[in-house]
VOPASE-19314 format. One record per residue: residue number from 1; residue in one letter; x, y, z of N, C-alpha, C in turn. Coordinates in nm, 2 decimals. Layout:
<recs>
NUM	A	X	Y	Z	X	Y	Z	X	Y	Z
...
</recs>
This chain:
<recs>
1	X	9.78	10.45	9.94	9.86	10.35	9.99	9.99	10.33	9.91
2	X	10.10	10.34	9.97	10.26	10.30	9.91	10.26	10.16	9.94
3	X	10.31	10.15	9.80	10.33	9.97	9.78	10.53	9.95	9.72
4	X	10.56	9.87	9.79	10.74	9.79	9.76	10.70	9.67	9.81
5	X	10.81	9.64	9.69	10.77	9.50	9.67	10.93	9.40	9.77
6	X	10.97	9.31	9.80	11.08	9.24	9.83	11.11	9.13	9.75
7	X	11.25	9.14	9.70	11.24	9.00	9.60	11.39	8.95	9.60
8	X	11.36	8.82	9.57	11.52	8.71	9.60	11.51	8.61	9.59
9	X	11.57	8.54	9.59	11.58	8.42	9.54	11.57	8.33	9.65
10	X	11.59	8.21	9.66	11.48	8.14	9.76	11.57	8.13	9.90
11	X	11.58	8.16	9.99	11.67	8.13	10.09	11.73	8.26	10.13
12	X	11.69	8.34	10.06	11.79	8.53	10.03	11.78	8.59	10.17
13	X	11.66	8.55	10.27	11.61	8.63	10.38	11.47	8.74	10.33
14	X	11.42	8.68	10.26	11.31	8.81	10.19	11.21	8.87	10.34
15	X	11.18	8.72	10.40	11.07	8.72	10.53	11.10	8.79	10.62
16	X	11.26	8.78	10.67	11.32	8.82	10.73	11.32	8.98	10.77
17	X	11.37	9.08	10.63	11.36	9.18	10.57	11.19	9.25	10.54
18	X	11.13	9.17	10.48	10.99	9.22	10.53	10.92	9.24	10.63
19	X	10.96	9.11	10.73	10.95	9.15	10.91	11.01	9.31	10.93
20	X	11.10	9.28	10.96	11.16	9.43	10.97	11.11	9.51	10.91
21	X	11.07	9.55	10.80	10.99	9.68	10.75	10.87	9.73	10.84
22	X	10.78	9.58	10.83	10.66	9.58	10.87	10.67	9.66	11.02
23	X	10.77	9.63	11.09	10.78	9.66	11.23	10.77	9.84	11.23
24	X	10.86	9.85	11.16	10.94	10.03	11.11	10.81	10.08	11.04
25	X	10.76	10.07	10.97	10.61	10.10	10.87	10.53	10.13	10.97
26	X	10.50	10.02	11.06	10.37	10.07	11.17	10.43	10.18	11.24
27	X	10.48	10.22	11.28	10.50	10.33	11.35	10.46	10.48	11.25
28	X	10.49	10.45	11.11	10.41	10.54	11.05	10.24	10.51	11.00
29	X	10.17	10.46	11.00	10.03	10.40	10.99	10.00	10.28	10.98
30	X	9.92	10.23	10.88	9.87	10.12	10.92	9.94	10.02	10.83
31	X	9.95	9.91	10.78	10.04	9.76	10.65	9.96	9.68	10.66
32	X	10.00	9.65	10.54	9.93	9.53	10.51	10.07	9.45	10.37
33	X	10.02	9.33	10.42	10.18	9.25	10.31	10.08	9.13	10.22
34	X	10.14	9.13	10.12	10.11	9.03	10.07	10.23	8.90	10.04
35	X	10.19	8.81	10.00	10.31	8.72	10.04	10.26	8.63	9.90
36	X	10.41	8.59	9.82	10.41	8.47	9.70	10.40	8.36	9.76
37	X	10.29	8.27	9.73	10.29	8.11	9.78	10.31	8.03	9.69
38	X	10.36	8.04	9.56	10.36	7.93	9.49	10.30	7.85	9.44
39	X	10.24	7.68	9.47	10.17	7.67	9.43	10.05	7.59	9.53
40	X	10.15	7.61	9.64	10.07	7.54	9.76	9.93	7.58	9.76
41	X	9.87	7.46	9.84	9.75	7.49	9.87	9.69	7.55	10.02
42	X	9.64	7.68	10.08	9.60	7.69	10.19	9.47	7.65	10.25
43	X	9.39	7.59	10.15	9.25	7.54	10.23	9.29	7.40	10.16
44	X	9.31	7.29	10.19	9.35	7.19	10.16	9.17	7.10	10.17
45	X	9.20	7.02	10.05	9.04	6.99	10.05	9.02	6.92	10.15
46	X	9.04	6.86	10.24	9.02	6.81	10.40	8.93	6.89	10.46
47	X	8.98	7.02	10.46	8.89	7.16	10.56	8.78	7.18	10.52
48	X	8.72	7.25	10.63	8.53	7.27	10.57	8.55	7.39	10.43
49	X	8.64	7.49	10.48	8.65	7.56	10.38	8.69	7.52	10.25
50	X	8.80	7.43	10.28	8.82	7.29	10.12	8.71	7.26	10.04
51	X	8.66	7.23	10.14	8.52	7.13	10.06	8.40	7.26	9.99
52	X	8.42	7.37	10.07	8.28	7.51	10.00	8.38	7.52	9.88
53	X	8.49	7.57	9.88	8.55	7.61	9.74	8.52	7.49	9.63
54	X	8.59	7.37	9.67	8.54	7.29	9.59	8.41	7.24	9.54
55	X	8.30	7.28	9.61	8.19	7.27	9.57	8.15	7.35	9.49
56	X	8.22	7.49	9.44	8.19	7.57	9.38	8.17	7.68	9.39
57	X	8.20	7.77	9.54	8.20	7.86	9.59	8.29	7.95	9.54
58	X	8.26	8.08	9.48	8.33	8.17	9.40	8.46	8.25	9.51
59	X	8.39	8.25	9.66	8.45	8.30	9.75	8.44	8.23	9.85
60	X	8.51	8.21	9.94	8.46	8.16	10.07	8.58	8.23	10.21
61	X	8.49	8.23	10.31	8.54	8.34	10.43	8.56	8.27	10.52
62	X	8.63	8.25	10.63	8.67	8.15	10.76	8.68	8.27	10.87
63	X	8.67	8.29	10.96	8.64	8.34	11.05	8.67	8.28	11.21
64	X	8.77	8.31	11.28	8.81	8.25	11.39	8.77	8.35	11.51
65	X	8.74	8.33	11.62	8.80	8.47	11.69	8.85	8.62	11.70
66	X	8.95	8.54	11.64	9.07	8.62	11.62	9.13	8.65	11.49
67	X	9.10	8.60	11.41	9.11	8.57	11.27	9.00	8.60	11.17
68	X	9.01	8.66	11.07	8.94	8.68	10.90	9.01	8.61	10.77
69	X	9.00	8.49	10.68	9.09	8.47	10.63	8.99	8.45	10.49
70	X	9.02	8.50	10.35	8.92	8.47	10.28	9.02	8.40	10.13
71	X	8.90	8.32	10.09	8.99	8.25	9.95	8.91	8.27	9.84
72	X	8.97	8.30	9.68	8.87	8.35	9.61	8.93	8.31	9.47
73	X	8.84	8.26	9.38	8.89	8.23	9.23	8.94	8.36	9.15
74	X	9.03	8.30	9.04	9.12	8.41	8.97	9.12	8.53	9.01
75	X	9.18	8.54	9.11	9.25	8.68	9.17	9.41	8.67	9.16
76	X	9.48	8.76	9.15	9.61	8.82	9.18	9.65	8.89	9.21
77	X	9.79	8.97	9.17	9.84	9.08	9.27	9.76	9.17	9.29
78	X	9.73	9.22	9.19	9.63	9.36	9.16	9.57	9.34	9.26
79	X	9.46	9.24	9.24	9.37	9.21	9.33	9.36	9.22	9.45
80	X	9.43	9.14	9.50	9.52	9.15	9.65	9.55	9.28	9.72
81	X	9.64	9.40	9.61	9.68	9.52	9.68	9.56	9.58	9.66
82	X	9.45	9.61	9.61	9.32	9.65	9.54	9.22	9.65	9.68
83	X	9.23	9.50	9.75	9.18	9.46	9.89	9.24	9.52	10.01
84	X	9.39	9.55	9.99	9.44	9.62	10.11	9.42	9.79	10.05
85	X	9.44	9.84	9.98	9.37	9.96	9.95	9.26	9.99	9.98
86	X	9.14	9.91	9.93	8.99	9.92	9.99	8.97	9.95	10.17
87	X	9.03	9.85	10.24	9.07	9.87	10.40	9.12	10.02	10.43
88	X	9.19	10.12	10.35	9.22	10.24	10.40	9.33	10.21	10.45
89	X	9.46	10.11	10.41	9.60	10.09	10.48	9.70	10.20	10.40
90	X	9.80	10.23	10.50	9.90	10.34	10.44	9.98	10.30	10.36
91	X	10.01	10.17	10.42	10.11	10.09	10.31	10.07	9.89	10.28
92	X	10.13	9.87	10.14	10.18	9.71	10.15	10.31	9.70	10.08
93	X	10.32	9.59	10.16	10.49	9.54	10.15	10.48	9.39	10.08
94	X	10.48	9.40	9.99	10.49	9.26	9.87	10.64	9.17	9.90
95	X	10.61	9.05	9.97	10.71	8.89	9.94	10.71	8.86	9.83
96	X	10.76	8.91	9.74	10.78	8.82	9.61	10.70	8.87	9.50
97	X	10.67	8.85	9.39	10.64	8.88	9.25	10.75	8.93	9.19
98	X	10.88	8.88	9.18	10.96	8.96	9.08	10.92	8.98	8.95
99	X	10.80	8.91	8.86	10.80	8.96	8.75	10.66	9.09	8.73
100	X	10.61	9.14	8.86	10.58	9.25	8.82	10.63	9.36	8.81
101	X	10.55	9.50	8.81	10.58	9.63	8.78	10.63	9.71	8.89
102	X	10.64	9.66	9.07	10.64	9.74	9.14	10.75	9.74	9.21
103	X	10.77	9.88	9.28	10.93	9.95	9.29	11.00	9.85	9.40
104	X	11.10	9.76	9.36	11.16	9.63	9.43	11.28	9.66	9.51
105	X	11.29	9.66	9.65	11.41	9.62	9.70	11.47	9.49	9.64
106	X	11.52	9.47	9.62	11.62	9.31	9.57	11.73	9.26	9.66
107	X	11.71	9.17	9.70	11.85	9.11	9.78	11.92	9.02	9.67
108	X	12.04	9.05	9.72	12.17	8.99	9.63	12.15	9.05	9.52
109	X	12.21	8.95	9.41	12.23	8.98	9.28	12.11	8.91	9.18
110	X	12.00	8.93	9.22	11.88	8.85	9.15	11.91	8.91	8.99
111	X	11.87	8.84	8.88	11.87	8.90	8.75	11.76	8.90	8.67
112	X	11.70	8.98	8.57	11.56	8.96	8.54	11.46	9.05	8.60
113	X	11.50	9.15	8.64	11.40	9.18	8.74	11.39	9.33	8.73
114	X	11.29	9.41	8.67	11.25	9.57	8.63	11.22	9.64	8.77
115	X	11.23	9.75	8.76	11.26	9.85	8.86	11.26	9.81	9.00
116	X	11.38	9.77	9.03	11.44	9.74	9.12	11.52	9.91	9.17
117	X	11.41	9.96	9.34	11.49	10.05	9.36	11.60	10.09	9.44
118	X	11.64	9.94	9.53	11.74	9.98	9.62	11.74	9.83	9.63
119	X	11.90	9.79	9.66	11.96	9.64	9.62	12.06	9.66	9.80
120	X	11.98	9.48	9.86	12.09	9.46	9.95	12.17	9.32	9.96
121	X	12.27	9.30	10.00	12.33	9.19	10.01	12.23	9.03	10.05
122	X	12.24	8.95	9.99	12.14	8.86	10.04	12.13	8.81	10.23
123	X	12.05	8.75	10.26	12.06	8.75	10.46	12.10	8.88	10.52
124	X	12.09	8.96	10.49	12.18	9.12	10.54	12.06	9.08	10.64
125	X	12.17	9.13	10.77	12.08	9.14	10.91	12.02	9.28	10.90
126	X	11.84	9.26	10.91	11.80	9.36	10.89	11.80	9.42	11.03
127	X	11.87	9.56	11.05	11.92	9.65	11.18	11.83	9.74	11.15
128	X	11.87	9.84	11.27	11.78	9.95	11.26	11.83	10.02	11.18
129	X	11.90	10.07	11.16	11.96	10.19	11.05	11.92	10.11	10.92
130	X	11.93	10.00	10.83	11.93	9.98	10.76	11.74	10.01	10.69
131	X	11.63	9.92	10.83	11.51	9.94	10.79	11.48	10.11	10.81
132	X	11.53	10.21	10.90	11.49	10.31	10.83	11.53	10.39	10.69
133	X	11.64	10.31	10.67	11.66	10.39	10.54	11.57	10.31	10.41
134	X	11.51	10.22	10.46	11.41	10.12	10.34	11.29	10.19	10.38
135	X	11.27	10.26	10.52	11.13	10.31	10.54	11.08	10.49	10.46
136	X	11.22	10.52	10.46	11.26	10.64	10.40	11.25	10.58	10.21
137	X	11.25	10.52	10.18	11.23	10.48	10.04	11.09	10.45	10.01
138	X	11.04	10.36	10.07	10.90	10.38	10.12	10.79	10.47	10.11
139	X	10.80	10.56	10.18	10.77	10.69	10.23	10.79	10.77	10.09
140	X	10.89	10.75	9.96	10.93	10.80	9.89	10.83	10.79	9.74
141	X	10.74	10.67	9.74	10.66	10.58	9.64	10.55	10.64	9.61
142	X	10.48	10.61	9.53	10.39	10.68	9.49	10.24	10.63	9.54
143	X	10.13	10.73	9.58	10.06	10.70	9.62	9.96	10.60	9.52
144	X	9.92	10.43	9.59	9.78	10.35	9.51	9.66	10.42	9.56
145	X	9.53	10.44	9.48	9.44	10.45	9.52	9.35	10.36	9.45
146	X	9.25	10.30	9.52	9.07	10.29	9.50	9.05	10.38	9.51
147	X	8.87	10.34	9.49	8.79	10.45	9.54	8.70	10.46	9.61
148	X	8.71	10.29	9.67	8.68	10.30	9.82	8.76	10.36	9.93
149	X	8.88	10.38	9.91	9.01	10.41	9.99	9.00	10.57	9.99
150	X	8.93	10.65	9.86	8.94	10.75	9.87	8.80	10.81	9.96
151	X	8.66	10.73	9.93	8.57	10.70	10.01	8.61	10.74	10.20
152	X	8.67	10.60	10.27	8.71	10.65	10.33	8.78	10.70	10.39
153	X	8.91	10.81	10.32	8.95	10.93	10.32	8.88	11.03	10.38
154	X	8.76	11.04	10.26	8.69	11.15	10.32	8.59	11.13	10.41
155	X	8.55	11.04	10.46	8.48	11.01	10.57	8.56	11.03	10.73
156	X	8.72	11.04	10.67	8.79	11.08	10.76	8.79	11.22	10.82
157	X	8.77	11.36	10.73	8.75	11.44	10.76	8.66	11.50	10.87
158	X	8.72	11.58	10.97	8.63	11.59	11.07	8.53	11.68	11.03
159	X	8.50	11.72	10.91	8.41	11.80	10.88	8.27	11.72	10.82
160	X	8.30	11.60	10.80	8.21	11.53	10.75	8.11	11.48	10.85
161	X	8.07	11.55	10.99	7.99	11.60	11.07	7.89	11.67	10.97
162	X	7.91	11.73	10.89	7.81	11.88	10.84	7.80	11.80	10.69
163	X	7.83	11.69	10.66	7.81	11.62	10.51	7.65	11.60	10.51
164	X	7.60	11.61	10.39	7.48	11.51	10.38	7.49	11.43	10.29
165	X	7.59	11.45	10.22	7.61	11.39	10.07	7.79	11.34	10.01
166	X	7.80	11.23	10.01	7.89	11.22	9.93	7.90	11.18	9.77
167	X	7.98	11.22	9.68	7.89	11.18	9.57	8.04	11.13	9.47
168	X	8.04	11.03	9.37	8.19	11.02	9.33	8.16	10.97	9.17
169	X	8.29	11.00	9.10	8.31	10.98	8.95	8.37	10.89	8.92
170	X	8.40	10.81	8.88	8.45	10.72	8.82	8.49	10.70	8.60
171	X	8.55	10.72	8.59	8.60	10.71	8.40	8.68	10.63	8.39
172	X	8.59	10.56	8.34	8.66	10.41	8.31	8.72	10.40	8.11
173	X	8.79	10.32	8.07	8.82	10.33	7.92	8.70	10.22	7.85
174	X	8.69	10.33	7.80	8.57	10.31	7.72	8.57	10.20	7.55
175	X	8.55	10.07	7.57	8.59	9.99	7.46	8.51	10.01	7.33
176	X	8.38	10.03	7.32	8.30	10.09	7.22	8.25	10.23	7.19
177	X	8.29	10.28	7.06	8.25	10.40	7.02	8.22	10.40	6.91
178	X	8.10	10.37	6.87	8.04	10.33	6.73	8.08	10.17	6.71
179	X	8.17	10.19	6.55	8.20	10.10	6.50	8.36	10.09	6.54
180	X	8.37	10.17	6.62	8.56	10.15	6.66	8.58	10.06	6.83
181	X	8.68	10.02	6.80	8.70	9.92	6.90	8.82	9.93	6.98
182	X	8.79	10.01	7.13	8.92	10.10	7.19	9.00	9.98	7.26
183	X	9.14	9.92	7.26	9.19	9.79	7.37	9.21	9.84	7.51
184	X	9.27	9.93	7.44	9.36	10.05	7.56	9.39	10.18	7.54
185	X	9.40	10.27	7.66	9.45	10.39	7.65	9.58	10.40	7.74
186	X	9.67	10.47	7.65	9.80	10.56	7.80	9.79	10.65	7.83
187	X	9.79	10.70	7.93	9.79	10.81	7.99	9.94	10.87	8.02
188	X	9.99	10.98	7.98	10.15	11.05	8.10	10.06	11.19	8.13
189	X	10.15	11.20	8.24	10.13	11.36	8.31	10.25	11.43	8.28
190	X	10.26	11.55	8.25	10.31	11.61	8.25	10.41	11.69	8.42
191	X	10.48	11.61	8.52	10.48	11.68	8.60	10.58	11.79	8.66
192	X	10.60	11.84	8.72	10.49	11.83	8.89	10.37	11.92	8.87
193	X	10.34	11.93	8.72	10.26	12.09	8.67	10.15	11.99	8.71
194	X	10.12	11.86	8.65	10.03	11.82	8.64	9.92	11.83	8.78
195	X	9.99	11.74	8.89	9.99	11.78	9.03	9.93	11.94	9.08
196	X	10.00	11.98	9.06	9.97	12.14	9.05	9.86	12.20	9.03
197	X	9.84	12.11	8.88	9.69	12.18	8.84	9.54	12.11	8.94
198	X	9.57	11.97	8.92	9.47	11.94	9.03	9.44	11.93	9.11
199	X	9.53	12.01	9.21	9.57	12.02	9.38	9.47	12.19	9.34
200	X	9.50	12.24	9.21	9.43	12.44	9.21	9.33	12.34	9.16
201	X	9.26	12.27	9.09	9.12	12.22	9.10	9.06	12.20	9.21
202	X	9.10	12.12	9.28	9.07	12.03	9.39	9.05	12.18	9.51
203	X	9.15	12.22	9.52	9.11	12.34	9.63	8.99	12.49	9.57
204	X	9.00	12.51	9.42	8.91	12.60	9.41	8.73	12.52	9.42
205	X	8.70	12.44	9.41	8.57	12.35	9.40	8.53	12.38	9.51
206	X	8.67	12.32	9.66	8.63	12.30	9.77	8.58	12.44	9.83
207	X	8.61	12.55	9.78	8.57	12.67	9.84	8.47	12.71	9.82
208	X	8.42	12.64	9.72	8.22	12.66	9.70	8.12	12.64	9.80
209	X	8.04	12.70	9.79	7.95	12.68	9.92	7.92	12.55	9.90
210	X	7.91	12.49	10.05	7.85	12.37	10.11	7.94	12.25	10.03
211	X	8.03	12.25	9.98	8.14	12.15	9.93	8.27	12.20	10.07
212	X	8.23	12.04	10.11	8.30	11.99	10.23	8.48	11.94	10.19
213	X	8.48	11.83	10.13	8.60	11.79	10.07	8.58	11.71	9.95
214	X	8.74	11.76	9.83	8.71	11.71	9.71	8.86	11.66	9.71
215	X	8.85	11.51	9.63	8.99	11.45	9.64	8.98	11.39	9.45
216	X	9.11	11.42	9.42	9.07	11.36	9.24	9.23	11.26	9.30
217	X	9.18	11.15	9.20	9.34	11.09	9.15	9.30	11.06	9.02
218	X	9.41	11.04	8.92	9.43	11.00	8.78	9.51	10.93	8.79
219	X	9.55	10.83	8.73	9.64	10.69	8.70	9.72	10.70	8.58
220	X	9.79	10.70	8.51	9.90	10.67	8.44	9.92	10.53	8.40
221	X	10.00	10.54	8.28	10.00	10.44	8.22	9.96	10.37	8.14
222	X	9.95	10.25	8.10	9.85	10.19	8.01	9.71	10.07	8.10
223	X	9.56	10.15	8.05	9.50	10.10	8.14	9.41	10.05	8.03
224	X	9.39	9.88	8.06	9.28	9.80	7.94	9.15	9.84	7.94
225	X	9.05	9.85	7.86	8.92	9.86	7.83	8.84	9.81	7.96
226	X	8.75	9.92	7.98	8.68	9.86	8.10	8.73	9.89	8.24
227	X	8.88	9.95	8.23	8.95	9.98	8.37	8.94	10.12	8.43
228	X	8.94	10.15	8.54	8.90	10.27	8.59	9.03	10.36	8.56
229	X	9.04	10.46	8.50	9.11	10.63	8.48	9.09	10.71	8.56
230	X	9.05	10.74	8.64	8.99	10.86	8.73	8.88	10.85	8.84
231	X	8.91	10.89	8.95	8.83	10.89	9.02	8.85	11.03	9.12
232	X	8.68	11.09	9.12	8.66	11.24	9.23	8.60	11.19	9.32
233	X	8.58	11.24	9.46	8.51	11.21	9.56	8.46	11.32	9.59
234	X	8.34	11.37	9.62	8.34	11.51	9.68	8.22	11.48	9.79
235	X	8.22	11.51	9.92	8.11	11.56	10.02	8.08	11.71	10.03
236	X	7.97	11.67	10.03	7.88	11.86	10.02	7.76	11.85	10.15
237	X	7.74	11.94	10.20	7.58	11.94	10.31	7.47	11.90	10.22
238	X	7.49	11.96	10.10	7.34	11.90	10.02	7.39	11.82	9.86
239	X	7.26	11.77	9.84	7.30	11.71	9.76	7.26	11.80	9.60
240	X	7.20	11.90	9.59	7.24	12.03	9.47	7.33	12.08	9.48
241	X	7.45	12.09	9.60	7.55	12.15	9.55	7.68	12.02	9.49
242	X	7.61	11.93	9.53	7.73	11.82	9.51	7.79	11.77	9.38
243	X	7.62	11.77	9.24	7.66	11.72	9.12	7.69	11.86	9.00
244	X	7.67	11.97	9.05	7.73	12.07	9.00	7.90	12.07	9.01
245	X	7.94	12.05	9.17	8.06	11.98	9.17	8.14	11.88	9.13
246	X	8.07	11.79	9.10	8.15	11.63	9.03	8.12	11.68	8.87
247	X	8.06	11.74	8.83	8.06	11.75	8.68	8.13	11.91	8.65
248	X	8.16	12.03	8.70	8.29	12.08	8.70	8.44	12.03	8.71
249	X	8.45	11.92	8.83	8.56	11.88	8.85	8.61	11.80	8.79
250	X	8.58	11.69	8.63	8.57	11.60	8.57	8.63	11.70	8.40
251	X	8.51	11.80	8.36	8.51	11.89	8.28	8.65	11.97	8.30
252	X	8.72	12.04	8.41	8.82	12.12	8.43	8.95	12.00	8.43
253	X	8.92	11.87	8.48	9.07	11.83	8.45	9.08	11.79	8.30
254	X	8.96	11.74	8.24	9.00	11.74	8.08	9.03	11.85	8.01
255	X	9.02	11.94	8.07	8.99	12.09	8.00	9.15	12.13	8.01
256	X	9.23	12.15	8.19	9.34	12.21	8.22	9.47	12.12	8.23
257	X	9.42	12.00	8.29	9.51	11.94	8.36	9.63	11.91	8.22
258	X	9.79	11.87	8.23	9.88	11.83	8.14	9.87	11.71	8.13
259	X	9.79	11.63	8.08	9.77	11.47	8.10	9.74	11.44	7.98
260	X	9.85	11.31	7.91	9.81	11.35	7.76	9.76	11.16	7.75
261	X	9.70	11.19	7.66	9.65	10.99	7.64	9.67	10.97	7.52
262	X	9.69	10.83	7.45	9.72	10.75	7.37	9.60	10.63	7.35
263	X	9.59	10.65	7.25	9.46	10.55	7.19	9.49	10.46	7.12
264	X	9.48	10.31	7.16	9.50	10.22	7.11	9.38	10.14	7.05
265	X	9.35	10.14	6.93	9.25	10.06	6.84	9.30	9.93	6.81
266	X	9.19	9.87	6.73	9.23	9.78	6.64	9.28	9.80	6.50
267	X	9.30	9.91	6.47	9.34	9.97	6.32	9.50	10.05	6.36
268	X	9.50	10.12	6.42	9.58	10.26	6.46	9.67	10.23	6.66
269	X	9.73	10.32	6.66	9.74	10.38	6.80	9.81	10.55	6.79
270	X	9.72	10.63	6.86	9.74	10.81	6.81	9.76	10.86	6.95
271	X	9.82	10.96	6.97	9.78	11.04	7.07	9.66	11.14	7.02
272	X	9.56	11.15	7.11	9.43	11.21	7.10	9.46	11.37	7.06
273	X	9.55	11.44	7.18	9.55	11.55	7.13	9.62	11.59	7.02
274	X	9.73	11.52	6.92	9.74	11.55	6.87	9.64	11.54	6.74
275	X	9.57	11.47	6.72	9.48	11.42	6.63	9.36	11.54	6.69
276	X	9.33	11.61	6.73	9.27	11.70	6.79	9.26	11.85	6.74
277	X	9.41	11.82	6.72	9.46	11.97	6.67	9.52	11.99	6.57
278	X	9.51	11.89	6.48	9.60	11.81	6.36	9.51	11.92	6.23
</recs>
């Protein structure tokens, strides 16, 4: 899923300009937006749904017809684009969050505000020439994954007729190791080698007998203790050829891939390989 974010200041036209994407976007798959509310409230304790949350309900779901609408304690952006990922959407288009990480159109001259990739005049009538050249930036981002999203990916395959087995990895950062106490790790790739190498993983696996399709992603950056690093997906007809496969394909990107990590303790912070080879 490609995620841009829209940001501006209050009155800038942000709605306006996200309308217009969203129009231009579906015609290449599927959207999903998330939107800043501040601090309003959308189940106002009046509503039946008011009164479940406030009773203590961790989640609660409303259901119209026509409608799904769900409300849920301490969640945020993550969260949110995490939920439209899981659905299998191609894209989300973020109203607001200037103070996060993600790659921002900006209207006007907003100030304060990190990777900001393309800047328009505030109210700019969004036209057609202008939303495809924001769909073309778009199109340009980098792909989010879950690993439900990658799930079903390959459920998408028309080959997954002949599956009997799907089977997946997950490597999460690991906070205990003995007496040491890990916060976080970074990860960088090295690319487009990196890419490279696990696109030649990813297709030599798949050529094994009875391995149907194999999808890896790795993540970047600084990810906290407990957070997921990596995830494989692989379908096979049986299920002996499948965990020979997830445990090659885990083994070879530690082994090949240019992906270097950074360990952050309570004592130190090292890069691993160099302390490896030190």
């Amino acid at each position: 899923m490609k995620v841009v974010s829209v940001v501006g200041y209050k009155k800038s036209g942000k709605t306006a300009l996200v309308s217009a994407l969203v129009r231009q976007l579906s015609g290449f798959g599927t959207v999903g937006t998330v939107k800043h509310m501040g601090e309003q409230r959308l189940n106002p304790a009046e509503t039946d749904t008011g009164r479940h949350f406030d009773a203590g309900a961790d989640m609660v779901v409303g259901i119209t017809g026509t409608e799904l609408v769900s409300f849920a304690r301490d969640s945020g952006l993550e969260d949110a684009l995490d939920m439209l990922c899981d659905r299998g959407l191609d894209f989300a288009v973020v109203e607001g969050f200037k103070a996060s990480n993600l790659p921002k159109i900006a209207l006007g001259d907003i100030e304060g505000v990190s990777n900001i990739i393309f800047r328009v005049p505030e109210n700019i009538d969004p036209h057609e020439e202008l939303t495809a050249s924001l769909v073309g930036i778009a199109l340009a981002q980098p792909d989010r994954y879950t690993l439900e999203a990658l799930v079903k990916k390959v459920r998408k395959n028309p080959d997954i007729r002949k599956a009997g087995a799907i089977g997946t990895f997950t490597g999460i950062v690991r906070e205990l190791a003995g007496e040491e106490k890990t916060s976080r790790l970074e990860f960088e790739k090295y690319e487009p080698e990196a890419s490279k190498v696990l696109d030649r993983i990813r297709d030599e696996i798949k050529k094994k007998e009875g391995i149907l399709e194999v999808l890896i992603h790795h993540k970047t950056g600084l990810i906290e203790a407990g957070e997921d690093i990596v995830y494989i997906v692989i379908a096979s007809s049986h299920r002996t050829e499948l965990f020979p496969a997830l445990s090659e394909a885990i083994e070879r990107i530690k082994a090949e891939a240019p992906i270097w990590k950074k360990e952050f303790t309570e004592k130190e912070h090292f890069w691993v390989h160099d302390r490896e080879h030190a």
